[in-house]
C-alpha positions as CSV (number, residue, x, y, z in Angstrom):
1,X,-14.6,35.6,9.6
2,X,-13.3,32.4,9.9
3,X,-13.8,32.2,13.6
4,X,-16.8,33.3,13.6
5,X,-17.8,30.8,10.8
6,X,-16.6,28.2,13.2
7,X,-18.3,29.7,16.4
8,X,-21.5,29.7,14.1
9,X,-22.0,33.6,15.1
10,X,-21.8,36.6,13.3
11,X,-18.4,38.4,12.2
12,X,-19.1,41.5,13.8
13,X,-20.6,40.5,17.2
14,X,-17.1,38.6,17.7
15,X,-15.2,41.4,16.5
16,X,-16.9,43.5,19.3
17,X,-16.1,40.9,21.5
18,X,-12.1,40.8,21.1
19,X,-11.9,45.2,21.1
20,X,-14.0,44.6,24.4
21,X,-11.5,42.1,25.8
22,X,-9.2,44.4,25.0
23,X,-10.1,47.1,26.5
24,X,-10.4,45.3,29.5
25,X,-6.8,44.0,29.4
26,X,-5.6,47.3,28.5
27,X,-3.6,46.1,26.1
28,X,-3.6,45.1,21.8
29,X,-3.7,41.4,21.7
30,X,-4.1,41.1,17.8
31,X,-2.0,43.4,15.0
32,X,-4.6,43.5,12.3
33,X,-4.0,44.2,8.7
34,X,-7.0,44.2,5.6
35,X,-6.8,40.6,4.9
36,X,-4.4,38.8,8.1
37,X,-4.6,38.9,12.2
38,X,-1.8,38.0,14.7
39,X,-1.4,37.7,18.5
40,X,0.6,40.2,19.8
41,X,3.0,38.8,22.5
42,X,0.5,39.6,24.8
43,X,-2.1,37.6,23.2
44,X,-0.1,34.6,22.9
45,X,0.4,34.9,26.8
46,X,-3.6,35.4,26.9
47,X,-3.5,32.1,24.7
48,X,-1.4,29.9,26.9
49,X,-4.2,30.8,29.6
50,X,-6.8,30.2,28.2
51,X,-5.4,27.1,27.0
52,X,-4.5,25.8,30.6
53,X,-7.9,26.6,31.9
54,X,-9.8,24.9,29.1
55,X,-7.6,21.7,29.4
56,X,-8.0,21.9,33.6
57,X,-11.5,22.3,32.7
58,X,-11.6,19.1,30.6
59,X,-9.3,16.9,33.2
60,X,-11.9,18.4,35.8
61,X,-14.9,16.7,34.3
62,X,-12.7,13.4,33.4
63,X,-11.6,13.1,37.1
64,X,-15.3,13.1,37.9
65,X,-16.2,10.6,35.9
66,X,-13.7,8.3,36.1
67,X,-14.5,8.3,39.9
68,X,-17.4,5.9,38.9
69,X,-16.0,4.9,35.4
70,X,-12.3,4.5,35.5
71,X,-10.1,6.6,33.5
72,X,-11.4,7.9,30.4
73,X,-10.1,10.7,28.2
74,X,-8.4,10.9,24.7
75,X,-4.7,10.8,24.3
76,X,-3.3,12.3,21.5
77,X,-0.6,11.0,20.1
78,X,2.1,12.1,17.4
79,X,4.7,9.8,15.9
80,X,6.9,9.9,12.4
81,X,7.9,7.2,10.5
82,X,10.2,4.1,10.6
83,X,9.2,1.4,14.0
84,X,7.5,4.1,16.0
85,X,4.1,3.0,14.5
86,X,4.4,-0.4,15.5
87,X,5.9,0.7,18.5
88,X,2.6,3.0,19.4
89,X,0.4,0.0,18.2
90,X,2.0,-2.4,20.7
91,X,1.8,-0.1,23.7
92,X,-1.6,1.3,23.1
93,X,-2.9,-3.1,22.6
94,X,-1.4,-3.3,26.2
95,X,-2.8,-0.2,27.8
96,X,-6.3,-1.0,26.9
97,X,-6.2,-4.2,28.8
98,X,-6.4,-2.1,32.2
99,X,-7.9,1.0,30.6
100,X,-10.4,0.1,27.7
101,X,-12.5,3.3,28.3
102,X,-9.4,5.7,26.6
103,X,-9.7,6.8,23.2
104,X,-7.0,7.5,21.1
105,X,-5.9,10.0,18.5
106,X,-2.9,9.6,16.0
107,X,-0.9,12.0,13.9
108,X,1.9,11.5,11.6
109,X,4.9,13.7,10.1
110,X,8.2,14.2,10.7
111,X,10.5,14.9,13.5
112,X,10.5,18.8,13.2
113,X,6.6,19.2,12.3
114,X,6.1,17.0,15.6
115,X,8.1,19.4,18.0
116,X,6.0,21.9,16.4
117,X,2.7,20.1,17.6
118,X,4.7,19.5,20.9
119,X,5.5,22.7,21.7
120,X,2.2,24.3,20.8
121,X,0.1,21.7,22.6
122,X,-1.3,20.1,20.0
123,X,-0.8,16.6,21.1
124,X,0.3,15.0,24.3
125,X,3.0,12.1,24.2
126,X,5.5,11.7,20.5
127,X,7.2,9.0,19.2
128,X,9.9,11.5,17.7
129,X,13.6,10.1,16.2
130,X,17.0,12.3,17.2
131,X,18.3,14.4,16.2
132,X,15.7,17.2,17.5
133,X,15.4,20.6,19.1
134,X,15.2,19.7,22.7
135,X,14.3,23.2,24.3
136,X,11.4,22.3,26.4
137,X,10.7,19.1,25.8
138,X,11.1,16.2,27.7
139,X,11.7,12.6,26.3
140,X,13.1,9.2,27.3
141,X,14.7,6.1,25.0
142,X,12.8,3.7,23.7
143,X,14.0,2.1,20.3
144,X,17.0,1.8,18.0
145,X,17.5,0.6,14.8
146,X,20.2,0.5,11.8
147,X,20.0,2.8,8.7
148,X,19.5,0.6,5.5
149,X,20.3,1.1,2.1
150,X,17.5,0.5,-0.5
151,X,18.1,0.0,-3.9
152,X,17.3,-1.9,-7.1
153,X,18.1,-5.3,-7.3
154,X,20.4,-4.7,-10.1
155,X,22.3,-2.3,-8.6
156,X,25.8,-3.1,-9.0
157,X,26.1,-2.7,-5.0
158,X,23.3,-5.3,-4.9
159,X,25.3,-7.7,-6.4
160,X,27.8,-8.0,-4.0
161,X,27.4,-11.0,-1.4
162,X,27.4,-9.1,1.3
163,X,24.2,-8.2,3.5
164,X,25.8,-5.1,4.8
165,X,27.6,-2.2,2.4
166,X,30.2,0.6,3.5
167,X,28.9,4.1,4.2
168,X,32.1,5.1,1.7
169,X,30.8,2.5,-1.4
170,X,27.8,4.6,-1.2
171,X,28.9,7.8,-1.9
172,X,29.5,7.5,-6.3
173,X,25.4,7.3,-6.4
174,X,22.4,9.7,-6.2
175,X,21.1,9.3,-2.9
176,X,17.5,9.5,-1.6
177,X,17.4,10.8,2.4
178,X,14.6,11.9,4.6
179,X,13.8,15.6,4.0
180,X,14.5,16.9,7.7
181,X,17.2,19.4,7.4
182,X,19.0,18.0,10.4
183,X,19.0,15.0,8.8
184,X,21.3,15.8,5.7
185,X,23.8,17.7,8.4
186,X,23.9,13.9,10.3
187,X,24.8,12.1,6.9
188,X,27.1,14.0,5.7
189,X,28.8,13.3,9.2
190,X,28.3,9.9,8.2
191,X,30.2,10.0,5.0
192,X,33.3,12.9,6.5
193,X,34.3,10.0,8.5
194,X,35.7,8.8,4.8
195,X,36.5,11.6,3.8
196,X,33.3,11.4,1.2
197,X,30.8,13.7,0.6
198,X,27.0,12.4,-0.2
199,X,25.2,12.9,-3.6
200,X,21.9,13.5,-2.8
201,X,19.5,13.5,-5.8
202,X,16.0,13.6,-3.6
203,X,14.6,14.2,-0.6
204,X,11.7,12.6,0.6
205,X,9.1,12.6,3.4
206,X,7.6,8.7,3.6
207,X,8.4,4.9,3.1
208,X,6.1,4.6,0.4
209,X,8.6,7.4,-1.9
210,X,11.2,5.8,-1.0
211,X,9.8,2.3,-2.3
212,X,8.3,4.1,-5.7
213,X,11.7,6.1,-6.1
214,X,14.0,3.6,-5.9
215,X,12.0,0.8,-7.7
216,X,11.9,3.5,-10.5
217,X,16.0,3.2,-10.4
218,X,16.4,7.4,-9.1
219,X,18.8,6.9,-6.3
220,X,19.5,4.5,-3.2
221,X,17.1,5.4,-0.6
222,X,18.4,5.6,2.6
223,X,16.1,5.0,5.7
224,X,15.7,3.0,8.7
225,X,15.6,-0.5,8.7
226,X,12.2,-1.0,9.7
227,X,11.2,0.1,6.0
228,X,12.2,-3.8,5.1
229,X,8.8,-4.6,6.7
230,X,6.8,-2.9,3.9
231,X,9.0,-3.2,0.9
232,X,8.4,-6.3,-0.7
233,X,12.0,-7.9,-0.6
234,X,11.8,-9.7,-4.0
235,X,11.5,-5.8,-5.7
236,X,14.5,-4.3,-4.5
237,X,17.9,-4.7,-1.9
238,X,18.0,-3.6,1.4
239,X,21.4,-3.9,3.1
240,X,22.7,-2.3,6.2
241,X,25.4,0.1,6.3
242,X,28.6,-0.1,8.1
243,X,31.9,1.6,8.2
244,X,30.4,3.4,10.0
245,X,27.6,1.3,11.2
246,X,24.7,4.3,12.0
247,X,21.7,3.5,14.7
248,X,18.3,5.7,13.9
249,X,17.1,6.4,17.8
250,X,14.0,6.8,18.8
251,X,12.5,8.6,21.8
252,X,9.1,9.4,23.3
253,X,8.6,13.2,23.6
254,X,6.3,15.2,25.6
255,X,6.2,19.0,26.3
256,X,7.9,19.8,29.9
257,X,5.9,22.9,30.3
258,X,2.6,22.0,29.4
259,X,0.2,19.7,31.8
260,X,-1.0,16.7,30.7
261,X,-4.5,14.9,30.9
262,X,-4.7,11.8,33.6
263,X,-5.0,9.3,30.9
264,X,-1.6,10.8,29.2
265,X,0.2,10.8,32.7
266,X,-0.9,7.0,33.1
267,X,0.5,6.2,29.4
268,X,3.4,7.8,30.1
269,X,4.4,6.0,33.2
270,X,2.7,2.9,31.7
271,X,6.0,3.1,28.7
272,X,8.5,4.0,31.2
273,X,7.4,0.6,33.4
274,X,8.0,-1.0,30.1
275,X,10.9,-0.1,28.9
């Protein structure tokens, strides 16, 4: 009904239109229940098809214009957190010098929602931070930064004169750490090296809880260090950790399987030129 709604047809000419499909095929390509649908495994194969032909059908139609217009096209872009948004900003200013006829599209989240998006084609180049499920995706380097500890200014840790704190100093207090499972395997790698386990009281999926919970006195927020440059630095500490002194990476992602529009393959190379 849905579909339908959004082809701005009727329910049961569409419905029609799928049992004739498959009976063409000669195969089910949805499992249908009262109230749900799903692709079978052949209709996700039809999918991916259909996909490809719509998108060479798209890049057919740029090509053609940019024959008299220069390249043209959207990009669509995911990224998480931390320095990748300035990092996007930066390179996107410097590609429309040349290309000022691309338009752009941006989408935020996490690391594992992002390889999601990659992997079903729902955006073209990721700014994307490791650790990551790297079946099928391509990516190269292009950032590092240290992970920070945030906490109130009268934290006893706070007090100390040092601008960096051990990993091991760290582990007594409730804890605040991105909610990416991955992520909570990684610190407490961190904090084995010690022989510590962390205490984490939160997890949490932007800068902005991380400012509000910490500020509110419910943990020390750990994040990259880039979250310094929109935390207001007279509300609360930020010092680096050492002992083991931990990098957060960053890489830009793309699907290896999945073609990618003219305007994509130019910012691509355009970043790697960069680098």
């Amino acid at each position: 009904t849905r579909a339908a709604e959004q082809l701005a047809i009727a329910q049961p000419p569409l419905s029609r239109q799928i049992q004739d499909l498959e009976r063409e095929l000669g195969t089910r390509l949805f499992t249908r229940s009262p109230h749900h649908m799903e692709l079978t495994e052949a209709g996700e194969i039809f999918r991916q098809y259909g996909t490809r032909i719509l998108e060479l059908s798209e890049r057919s139609v740029e090509d053609i214009k940019e024959m008299d217009n220069g390249l043209q096209g959207t990009i669509y872009f995911s990224n998480v957190e931390g320095h990748a948004p300035a990092l996007l900003a930066k390179w996107i200013a410097e590609f429309q010098k040349e290309y000022p006829n691309v338009k752009y599209n941006l989408w935020n989240g996490n690391t594992d929602d992002i390889i999601t998006r990659i992997k079903k084609g729902l955006c073209d180049l990721a700014i994307i931070m490791t650790p990551f499920d790297s079946e099928g995706i391509d990516t190269c380097f292009v950032y590092e930064e240290p992970w920070v500890a945030i906490m109130p200014l009268d934290h006893p840790l706070a007090a100390e004169e040092c601008e960096c704190v051990d990993l091991e100093k760290l582990a007594p207090y409730d804890l605040l750490i991105p909610s990416r499972h991955s992520r909570l395997h990684e610190i407490e790698e961190w904090f084995a090296v010690s022989g510590t386990k962390p205490k984490v009281r939160c997890y949490i999926a932007n800068t902005l809880s991380a400012y509000e919970l910490t500020r509110q006195k419910i943990g020390i927020a750990i994040y990259p260090a880039s979250a310094s440059d929109i935390i207001a630095k007279d509300s609360l500490c930020i010092k680096a950790i050492r002992n083991p002194q931990v990098m957060a990476k960053y890489v830009l992602a793309w699907n290896q399987e999945r073609p990618m529009s003219k305007a994509a393959e130019k910012f691509l190379t355009f970043v790697k030129e960069s680098r």
